[in-house]
C-alpha positions as CSV (number, residue, x, y, z in Angstrom):
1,X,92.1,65.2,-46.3
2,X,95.5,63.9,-46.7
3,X,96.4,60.7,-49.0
4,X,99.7,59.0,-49.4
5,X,101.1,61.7,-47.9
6,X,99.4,65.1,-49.5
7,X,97.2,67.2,-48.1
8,X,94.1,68.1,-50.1
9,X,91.7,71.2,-49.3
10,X,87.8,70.1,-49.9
11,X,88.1,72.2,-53.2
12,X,91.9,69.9,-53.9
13,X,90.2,66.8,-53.3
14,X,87.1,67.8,-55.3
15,X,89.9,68.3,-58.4
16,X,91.5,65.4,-57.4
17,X,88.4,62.9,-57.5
18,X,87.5,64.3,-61.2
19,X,91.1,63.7,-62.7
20,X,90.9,60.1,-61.2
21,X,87.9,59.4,-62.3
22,X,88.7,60.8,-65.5
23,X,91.1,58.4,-66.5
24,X,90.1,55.3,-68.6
25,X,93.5,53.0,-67.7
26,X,92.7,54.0,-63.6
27,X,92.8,50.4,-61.8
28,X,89.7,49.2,-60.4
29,X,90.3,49.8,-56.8
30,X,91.7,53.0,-57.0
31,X,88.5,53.9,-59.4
32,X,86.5,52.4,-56.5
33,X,88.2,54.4,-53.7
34,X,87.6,57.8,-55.6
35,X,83.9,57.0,-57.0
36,X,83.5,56.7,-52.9
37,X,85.1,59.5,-52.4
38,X,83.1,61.5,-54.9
39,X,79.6,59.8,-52.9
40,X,81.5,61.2,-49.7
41,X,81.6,64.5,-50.4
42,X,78.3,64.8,-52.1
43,X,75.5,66.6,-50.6
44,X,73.4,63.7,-50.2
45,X,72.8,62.3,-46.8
46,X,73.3,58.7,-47.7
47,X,75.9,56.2,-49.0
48,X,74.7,53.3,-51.3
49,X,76.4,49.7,-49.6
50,X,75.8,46.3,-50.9
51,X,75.6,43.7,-48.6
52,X,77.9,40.9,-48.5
53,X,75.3,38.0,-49.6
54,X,76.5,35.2,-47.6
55,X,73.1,33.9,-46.8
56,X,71.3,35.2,-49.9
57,X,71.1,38.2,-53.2
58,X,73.5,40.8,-51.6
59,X,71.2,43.7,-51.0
60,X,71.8,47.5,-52.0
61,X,70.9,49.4,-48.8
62,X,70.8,53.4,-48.2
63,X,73.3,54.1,-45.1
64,X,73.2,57.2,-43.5
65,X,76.3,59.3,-43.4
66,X,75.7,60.1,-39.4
67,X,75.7,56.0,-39.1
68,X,78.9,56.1,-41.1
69,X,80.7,59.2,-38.6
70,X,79.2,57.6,-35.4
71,X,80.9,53.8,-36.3
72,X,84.4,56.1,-37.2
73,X,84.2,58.1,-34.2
74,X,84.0,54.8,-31.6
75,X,87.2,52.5,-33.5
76,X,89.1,55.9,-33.6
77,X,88.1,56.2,-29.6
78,X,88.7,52.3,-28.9
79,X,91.9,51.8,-30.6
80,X,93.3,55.4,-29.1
81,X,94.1,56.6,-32.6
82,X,95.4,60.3,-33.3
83,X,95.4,62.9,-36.0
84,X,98.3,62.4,-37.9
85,X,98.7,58.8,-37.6
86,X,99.2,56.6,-40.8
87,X,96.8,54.2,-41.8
88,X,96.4,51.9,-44.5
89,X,93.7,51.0,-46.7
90,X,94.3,47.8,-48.3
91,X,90.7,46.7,-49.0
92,X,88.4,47.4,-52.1
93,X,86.1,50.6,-51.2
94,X,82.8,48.6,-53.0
95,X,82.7,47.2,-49.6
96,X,81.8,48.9,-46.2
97,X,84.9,48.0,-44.5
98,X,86.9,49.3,-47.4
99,X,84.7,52.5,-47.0
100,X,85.3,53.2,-43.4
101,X,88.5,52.9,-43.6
102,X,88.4,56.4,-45.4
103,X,85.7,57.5,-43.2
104,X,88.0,57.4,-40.3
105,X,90.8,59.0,-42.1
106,X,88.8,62.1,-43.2
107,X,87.0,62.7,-39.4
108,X,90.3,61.6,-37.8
109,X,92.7,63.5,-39.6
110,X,94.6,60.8,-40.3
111,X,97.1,60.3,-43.5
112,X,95.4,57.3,-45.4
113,X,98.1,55.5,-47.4
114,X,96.5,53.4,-50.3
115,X,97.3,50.1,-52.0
116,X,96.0,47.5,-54.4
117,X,94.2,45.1,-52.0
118,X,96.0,42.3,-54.1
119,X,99.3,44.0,-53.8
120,X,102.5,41.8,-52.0
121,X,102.3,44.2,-49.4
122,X,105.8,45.3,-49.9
123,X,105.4,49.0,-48.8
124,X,105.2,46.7,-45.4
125,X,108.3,46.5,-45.5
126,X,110.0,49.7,-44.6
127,X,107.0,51.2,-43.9
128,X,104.9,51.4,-40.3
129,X,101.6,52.0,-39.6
130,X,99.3,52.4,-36.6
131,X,95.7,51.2,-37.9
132,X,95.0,48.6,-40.8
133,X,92.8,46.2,-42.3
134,X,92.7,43.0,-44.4
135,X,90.7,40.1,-44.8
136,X,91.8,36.6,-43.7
137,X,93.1,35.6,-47.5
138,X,95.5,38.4,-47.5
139,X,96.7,37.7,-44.1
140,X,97.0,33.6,-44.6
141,X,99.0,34.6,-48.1
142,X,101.8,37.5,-46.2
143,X,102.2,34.9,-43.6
144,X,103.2,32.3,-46.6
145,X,106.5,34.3,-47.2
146,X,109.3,34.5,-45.5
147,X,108.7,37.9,-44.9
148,X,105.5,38.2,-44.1
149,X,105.6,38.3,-40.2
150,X,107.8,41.0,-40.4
151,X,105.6,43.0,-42.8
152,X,102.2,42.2,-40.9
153,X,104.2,43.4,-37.1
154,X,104.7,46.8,-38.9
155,X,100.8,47.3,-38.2
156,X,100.1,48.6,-35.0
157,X,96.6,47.4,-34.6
158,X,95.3,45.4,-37.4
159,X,91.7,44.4,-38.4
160,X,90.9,40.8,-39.8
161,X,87.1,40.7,-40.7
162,X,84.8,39.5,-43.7
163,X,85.0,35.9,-42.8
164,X,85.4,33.3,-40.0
165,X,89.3,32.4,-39.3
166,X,90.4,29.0,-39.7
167,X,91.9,27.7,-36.4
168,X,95.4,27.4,-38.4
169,X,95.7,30.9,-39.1
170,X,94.5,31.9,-35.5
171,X,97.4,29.7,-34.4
172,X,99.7,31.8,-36.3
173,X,98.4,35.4,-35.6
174,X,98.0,34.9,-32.0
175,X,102.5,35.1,-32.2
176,X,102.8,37.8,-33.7
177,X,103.7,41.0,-31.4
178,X,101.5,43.7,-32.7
179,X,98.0,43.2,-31.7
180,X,95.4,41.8,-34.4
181,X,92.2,41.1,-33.8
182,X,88.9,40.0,-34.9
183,X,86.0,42.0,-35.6
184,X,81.8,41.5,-35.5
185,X,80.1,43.7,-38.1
186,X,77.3,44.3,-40.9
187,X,77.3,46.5,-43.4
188,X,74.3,47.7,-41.5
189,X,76.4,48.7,-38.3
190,X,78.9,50.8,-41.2
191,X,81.3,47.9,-40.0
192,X,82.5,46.4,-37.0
193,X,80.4,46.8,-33.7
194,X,82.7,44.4,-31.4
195,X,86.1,42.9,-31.6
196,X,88.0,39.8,-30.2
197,X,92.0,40.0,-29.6
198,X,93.4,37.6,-31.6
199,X,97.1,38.4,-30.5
200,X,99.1,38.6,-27.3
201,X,98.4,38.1,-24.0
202,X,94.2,39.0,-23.8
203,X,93.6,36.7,-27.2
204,X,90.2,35.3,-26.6
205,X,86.9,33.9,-28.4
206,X,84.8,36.3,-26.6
207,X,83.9,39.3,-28.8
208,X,83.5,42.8,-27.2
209,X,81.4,45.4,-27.7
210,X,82.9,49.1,-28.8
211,X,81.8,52.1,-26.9
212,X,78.1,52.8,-27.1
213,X,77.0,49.1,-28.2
214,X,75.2,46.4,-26.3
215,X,73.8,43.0,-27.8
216,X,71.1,40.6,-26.7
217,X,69.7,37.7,-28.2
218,X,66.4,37.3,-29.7
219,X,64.2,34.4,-31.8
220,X,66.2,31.5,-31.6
221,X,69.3,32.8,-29.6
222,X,70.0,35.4,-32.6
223,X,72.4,37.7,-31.7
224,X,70.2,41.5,-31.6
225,X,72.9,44.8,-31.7
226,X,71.4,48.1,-29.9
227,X,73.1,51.6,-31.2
228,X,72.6,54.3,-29.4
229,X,71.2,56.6,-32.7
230,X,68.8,53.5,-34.2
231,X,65.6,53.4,-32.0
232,X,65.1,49.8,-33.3
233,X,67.6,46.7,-32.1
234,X,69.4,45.1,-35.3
235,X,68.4,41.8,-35.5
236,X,71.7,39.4,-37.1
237,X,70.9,35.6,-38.0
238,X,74.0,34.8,-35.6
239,X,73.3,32.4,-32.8
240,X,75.3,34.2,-30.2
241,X,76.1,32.8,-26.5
242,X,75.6,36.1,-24.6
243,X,78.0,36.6,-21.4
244,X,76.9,40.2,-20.8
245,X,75.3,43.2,-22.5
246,X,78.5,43.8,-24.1
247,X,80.2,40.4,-24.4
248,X,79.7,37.4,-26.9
249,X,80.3,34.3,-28.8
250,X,78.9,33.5,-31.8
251,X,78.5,29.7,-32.4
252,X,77.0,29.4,-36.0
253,X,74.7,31.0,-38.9
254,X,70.8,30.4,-37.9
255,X,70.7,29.2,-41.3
256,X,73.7,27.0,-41.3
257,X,72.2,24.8,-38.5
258,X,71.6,21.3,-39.4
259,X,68.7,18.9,-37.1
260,X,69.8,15.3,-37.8
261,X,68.4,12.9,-36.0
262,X,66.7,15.8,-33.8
263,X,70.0,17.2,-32.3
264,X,71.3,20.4,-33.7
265,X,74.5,20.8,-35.2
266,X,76.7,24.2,-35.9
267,X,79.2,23.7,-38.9
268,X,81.7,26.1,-37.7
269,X,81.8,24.5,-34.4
270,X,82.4,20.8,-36.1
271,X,84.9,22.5,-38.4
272,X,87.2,24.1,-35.9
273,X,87.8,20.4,-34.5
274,X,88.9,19.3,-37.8
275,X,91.2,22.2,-39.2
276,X,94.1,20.8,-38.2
277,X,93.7,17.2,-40.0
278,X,92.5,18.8,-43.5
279,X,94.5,21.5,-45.1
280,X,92.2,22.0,-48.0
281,X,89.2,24.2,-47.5
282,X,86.1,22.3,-46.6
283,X,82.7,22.7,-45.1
284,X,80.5,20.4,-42.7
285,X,77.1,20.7,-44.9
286,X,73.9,17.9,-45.1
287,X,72.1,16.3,-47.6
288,X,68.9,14.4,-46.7
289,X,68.3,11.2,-45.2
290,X,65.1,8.8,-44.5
291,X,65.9,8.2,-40.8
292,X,67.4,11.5,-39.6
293,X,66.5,13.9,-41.6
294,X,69.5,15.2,-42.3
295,X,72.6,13.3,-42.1
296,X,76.1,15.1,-41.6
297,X,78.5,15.2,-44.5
298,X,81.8,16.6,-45.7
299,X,82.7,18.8,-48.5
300,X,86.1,19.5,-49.3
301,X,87.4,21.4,-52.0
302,X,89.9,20.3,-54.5
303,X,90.6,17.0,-56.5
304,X,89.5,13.9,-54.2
305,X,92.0,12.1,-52.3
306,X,92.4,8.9,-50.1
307,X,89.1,9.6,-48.1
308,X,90.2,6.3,-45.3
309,X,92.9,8.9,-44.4
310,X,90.5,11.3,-43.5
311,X,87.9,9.2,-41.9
312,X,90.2,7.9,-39.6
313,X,91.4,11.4,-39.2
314,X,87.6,12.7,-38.4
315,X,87.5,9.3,-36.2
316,X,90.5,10.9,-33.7
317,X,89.1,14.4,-33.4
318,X,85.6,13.8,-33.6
319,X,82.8,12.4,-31.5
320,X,80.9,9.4,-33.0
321,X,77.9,11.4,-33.1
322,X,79.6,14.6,-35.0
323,X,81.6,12.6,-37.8
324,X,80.5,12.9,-41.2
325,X,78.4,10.0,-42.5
326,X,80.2,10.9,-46.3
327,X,82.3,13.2,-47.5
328,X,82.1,14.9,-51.0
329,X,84.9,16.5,-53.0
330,X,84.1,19.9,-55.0
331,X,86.6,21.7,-57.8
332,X,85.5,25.3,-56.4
333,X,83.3,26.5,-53.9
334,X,80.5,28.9,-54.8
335,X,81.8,32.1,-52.8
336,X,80.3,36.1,-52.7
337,X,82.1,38.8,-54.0
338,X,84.0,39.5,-50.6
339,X,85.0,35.7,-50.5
340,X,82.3,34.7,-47.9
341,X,81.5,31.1,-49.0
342,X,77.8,30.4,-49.9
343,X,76.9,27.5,-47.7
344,X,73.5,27.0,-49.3
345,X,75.0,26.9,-52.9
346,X,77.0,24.0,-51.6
347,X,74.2,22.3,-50.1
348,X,72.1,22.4,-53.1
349,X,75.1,21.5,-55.4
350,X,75.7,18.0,-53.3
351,X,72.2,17.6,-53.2
């Protein structure tokens, strides 16, 4: 395996792990990243993944190796990638997609440069790579500084997943000349099982499948994923608009759905109309009501402002039907450990 640069034999890298791991001052990540390491090489035939608890307790699954080499084998396929080329691994390895990351290097023979995932990313500077990933907070926080384009275009093809990307940021990426795009994943899949170009000419909303992946949809429009080495379809609590066996949108969270008044209503969908009016974060959420049921509400995070702006904001952008019928402030929103915002939490909380 080869890391920043060095080449390590299995017995190297077996050295290498217990010197890490040896040292009390070692920085979280990079004690993450060899801990993984240290599962990697182990003779067992599993890796223990948490999953990311957006919708409930994030769950400790057993995921087998071959699941883990099969999910490598079709990105390093679909993006083209070769031995030798440099990639970088910018995201905690307590997370899957942090995991594959060095998955890929090892079966790829790729040179896997490391850095803190909170790092400035100034190695972006002078430095180029073919394959990244990040998450949507470090990209919104590179493209901040006046350098940050720059830095991000030195990335070949780069990865956003972990979250939904707010239509502002979208706006941004989709100008930037390298290709970025989106991926569709669960720690189940060992990451991403389709991806959506977010940059250049083929930028879209329609995800696509990788080699060796189709998708239905099941109970209630759920999105179902089929992998060629599970006998069993994976069933996802994404309401998915299928377009073919390999092509999709997802419109919303099954549980995220809100019935007022007997019409159904996806957040996300309400959200994207509004990103551009509200720069603070904020959520379309529900709290009960006598005649509807549910009545639509807004949630924004921070101190609370002048809310008449934002009512006649919501009034421009919005249908009658889809504007909030209050909106709530909150200091901080309840979030998982990967940053995924816990929806429920904030329902109960306004409740």
């Amino acid at each position: 395996m080869r890391i920043n640069g060095q080449d390590y034999s299995d017995h190297e890298l077996n050295l290498l792990i217990a010197e890490k791991l040896s040292l009390p001052q070692l920085p979280e990540w990079e004690r993450e990243l060899y801990t993984f390491l240290k599962e990697w090489v182990s003779p067992s035939d599993f890796i223990e993944a948490r999953t990311s608890g957006s919708t409930g307790t994030p769950q400790t699954i057993r995921l087998p190796k071959t699941t883990m080499l099969q999910s490598a084998r079709r990105t390093i396929e679909y993006f083209g990638l070769q031995a030798g080329n440099r990639i970088l691994l910018s995201l905690p390895c307590r997370f899957i997609a942090g995991k594959m990351m060095v998955v890929r290097a090892i079966i790829g023979q790729m040179n896997l440069i490391t850095v803190d995932p909170s790092t400035d990313f100034e190695l972006l500077r002078n430095n180029t790579f073919d394959f990244g990933s990040m998450v949507s907070n470090q990209v919104f926080k590179l493209l901040e500084s006046s350098s940050g384009k720059e830095k991000l275009e030195n990335i070949s093809n780069l990865l956003i997943g972990g979250s939904s990307i707010p239509a502002n940021l979208e706006v941004q990426i989709s100008q930037l000349k390298s290709r970025v795009v989106s991926t569709y994943g669960m720690t189940e899949t060992a990451s991403h099982i389709a991806i959506r170009e977010l940059s250049g000419e083929n930028r879209s909303d329609i995800y696509h499948c990788l080699p060796g992946i189709s998708v239905s949809t099941g109970e209630n429009d759920c999105l179902q994923i089929h992998v060629a080495e599970r006998i069993e379809p994976l069933q996802t609590k994404d309401i998915a608009e299928l377009l073919s066996s390999t092509s999709f949108r997802i419109l919303g969270r099954v549980d995220d759905v809100i019935i007022s008044g007997g019409i159904k209503y996806w957040p996300e969908k309400i959200e994207k109309k509004l990103e551009s009016a509200i720069p603070e974060r904020f959520v379309i959420s529900s709290v009960p009501d006598e005649k509807l049921g549910e009545k639509l509400v807004l949630v924004i995070e921070g101190e609370p402002v002048d809310i008449e702006i934002i009512q006649q904001k919501s009034a421009e952008l919005l249908p009658p039907f889809e504007r909030p019928k209050a909106i709530y402030f909150m200091a901080k929103f309840p979030e998982t450990q990967n940053g995924k915002l816990k929806r429920n939490k904030i329902k109960e909380i306004i409740k």
